[in-house]
Backbone as a chain_set.jsonl record, in Angstrom:
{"seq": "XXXXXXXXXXXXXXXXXXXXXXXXXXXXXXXXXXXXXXXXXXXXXXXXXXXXXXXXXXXXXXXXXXXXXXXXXXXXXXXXXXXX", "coords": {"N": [[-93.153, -193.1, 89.472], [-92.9, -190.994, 91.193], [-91.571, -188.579, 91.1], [-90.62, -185.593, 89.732], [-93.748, -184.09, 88.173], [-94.329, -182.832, 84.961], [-96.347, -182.798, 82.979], [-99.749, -182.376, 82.184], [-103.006, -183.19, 81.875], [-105.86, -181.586, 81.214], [-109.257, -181.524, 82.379], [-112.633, -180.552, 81.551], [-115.09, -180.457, 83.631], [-117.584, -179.762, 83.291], [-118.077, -179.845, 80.457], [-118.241, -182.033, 80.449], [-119.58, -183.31, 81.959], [-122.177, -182.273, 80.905], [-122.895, -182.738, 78.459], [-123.125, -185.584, 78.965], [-121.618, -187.165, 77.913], [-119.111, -189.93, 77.982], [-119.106, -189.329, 81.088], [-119.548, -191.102, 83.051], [-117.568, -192.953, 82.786], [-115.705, -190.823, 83.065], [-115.919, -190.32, 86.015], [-115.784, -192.932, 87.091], [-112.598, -192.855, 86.766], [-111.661, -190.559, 87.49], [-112.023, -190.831, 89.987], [-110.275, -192.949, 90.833], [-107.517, -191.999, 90.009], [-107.299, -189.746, 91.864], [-106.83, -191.21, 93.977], [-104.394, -191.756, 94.605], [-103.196, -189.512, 93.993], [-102.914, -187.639, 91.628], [-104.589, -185.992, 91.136], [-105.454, -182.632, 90.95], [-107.685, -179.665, 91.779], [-108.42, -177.033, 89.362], [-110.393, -175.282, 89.174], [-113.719, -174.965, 90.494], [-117.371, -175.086, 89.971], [-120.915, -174.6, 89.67], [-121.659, -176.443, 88.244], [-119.725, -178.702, 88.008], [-116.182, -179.757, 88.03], [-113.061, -178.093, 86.587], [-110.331, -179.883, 86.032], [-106.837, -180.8, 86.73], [-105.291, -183.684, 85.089], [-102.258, -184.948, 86.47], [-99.216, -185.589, 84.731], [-96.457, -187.696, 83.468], [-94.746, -186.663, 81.423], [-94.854, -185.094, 78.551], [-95.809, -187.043, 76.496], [-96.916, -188.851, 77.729], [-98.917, -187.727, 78.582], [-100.393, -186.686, 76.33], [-100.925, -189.205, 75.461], [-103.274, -190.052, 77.123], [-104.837, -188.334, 77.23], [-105.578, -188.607, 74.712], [-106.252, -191.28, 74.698], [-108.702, -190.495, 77.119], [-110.445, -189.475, 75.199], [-111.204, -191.656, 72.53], [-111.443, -194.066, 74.354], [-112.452, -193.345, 76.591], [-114.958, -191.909, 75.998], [-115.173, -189.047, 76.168], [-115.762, -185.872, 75.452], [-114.023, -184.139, 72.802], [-113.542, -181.196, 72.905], [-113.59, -180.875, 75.604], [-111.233, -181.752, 77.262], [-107.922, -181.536, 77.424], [-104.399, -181.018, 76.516], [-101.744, -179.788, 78.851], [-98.986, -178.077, 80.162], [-97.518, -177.707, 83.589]], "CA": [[-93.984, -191.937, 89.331], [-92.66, -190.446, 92.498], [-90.655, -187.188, 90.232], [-91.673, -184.157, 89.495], [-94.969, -183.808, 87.022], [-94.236, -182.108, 83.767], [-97.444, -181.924, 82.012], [-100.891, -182.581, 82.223], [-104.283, -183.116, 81.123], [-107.043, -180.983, 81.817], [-110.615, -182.044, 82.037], [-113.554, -179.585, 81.332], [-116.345, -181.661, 83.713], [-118.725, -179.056, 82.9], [-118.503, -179.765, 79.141], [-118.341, -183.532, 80.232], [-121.179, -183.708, 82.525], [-123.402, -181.273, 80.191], [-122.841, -183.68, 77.198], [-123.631, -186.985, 79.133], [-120.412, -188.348, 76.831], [-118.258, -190.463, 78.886], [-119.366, -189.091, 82.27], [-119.701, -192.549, 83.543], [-115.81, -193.34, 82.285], [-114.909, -190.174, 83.678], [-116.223, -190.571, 87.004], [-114.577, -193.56, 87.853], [-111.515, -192.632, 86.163], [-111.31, -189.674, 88.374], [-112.141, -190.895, 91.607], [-109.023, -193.774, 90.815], [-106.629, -191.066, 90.249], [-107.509, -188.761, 93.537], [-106.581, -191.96, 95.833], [-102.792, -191.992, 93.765], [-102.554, -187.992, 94.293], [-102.533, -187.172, 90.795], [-105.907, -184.979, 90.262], [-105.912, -181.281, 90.98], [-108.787, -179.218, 90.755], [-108.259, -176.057, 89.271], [-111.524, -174.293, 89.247], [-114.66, -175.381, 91.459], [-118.227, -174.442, 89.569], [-121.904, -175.389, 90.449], [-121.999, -177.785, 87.208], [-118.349, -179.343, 87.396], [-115.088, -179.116, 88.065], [-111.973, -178.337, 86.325], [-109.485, -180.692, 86.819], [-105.781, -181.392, 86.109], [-104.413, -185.37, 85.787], [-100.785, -184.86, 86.395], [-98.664, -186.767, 83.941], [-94.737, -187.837, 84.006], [-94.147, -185.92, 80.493], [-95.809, -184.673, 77.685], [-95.74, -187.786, 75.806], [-98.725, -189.478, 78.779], [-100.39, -186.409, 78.799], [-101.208, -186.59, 74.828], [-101.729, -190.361, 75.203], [-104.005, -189.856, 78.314], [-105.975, -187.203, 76.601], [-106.635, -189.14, 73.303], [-107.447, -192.447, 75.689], [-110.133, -189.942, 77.711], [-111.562, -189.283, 74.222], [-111.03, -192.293, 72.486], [-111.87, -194.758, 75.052], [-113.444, -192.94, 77.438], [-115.889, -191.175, 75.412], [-115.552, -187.707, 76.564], [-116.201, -184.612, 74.07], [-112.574, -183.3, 72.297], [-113.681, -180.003, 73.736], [-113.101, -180.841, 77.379], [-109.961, -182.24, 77.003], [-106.507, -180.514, 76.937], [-103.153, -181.079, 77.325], [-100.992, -178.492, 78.978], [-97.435, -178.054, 81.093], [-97.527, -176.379, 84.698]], "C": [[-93.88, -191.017, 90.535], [-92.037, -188.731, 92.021], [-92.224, -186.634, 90.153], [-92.795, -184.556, 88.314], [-94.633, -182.938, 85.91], [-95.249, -181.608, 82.584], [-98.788, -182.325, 82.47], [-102.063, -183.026, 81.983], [-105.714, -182.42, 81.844], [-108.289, -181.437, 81.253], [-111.455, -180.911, 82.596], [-114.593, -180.524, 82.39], [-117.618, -180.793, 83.158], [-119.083, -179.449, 81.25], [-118.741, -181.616, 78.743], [-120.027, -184.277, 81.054], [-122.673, -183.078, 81.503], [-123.523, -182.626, 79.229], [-123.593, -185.066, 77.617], [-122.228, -188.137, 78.663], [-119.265, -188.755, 77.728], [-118.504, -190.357, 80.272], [-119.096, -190.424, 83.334], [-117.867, -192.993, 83.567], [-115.379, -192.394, 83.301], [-114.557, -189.946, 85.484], [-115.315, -191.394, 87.937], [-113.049, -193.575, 87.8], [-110.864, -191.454, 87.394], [-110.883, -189.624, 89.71], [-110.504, -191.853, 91.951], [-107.804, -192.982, 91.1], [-106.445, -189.499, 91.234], [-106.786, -189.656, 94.431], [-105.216, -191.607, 95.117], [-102.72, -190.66, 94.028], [-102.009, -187.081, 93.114], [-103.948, -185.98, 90.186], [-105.222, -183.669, 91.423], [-106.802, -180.361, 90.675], [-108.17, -177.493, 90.963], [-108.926, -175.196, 89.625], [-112.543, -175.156, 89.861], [-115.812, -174.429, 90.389], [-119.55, -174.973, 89.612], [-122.136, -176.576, 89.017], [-120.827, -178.766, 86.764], [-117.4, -178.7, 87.705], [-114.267, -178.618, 86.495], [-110.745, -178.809, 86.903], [-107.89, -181.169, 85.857], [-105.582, -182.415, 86.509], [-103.167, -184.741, 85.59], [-100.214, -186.192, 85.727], [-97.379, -186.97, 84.4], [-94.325, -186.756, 83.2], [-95.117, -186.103, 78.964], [-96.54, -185.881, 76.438], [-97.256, -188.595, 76.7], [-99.365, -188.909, 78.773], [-100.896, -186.536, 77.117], [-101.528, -187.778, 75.056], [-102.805, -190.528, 75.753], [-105.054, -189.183, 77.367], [-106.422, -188.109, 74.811], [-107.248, -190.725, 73.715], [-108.931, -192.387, 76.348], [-110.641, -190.04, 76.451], [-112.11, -190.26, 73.601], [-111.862, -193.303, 73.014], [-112.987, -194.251, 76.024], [-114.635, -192.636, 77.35], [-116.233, -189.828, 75.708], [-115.504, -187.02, 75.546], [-114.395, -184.388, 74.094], [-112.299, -182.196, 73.168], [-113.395, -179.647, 75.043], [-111.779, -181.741, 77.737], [-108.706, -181.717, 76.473], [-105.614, -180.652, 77.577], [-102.575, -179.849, 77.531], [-99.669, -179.073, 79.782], [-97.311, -177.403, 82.412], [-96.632, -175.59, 84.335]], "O": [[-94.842, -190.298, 90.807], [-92.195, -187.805, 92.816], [-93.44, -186.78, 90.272], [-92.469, -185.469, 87.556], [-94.817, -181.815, 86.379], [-95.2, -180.708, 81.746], [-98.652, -182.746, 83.619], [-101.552, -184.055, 81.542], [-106.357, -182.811, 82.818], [-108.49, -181.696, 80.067], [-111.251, -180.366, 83.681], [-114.958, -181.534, 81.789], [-118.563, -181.36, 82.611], [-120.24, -179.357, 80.84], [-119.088, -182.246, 77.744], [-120.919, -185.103, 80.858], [-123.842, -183.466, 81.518], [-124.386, -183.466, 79.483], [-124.439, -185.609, 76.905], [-121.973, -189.31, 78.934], [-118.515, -187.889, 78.179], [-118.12, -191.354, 80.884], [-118.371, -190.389, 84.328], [-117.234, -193.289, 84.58], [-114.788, -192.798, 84.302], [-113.522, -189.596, 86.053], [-114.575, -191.105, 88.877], [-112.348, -194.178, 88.613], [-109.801, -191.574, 88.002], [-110.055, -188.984, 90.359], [-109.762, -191.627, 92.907], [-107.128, -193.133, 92.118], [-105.654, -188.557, 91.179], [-106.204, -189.245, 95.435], [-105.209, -190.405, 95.379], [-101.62, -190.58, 94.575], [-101.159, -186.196, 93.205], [-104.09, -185.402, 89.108], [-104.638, -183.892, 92.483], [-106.929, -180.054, 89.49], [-107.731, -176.899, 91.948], [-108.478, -174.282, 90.316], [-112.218, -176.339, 89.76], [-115.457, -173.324, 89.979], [-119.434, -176.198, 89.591], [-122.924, -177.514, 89.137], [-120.77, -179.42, 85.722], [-117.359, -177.471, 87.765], [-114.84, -178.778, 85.418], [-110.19, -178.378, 87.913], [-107.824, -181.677, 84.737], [-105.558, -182.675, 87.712], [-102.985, -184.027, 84.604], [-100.507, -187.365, 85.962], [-97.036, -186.569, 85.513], [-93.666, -185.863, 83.731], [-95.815, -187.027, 78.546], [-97.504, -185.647, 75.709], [-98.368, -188.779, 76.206], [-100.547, -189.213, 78.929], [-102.111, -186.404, 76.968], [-102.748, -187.845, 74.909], [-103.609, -191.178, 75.085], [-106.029, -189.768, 76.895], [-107.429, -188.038, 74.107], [-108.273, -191.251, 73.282], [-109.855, -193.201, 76.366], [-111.536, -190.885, 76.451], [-113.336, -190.314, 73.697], [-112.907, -193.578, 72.424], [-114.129, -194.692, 76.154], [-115.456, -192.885, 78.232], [-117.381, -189.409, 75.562], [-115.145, -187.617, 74.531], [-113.673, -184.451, 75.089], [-111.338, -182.063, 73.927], [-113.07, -178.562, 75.523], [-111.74, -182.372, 78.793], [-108.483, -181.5, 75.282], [-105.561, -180.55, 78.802], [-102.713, -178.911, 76.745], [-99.416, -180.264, 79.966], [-96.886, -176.256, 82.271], [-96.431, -174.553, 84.966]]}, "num_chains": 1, "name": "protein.A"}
């Protein structure tokens, strides 16, 4: 996992903390992937970030993003794959 990043997953926290849904999942989920050097926050806002997980390729970033929902329990809505 040392290569370049190719896609993403963006997390809404604002639409994750508002909800209550997963928060808890997402939390520690988050803080795991900050020590590894894979979060980015896009936007800074007083109720939550926005935050990209950096993936390898588009194929982790859709699995990632239906695991957050899925498993995690976060809302659909705050959850999105993209590509830098």
């Amino acid at each position: 996992m040392n290569g370049p990043r190719t896609a993403y997953v963006e997390v809404n926290e604002v639409k994750v903390l508002g909800t209550g849904r997963g928060a808890d999942w997402w939390t520690l989920y988050r803080s795991r992937a900050e020590r590894v050097g894979r979060v980015k926050i896009v936007r800074t806002v007083l109720t939550g970030d926005i935050v990209r997980v950096a993936c390898d390729d588009r194929d982790e970033a859709q699995w990632l993003a239906k695991h957050m929902v899925n498993h995690g329990g976060l809302p659909r809505t705050a959850v999105k794959v993209g590509k830098p």
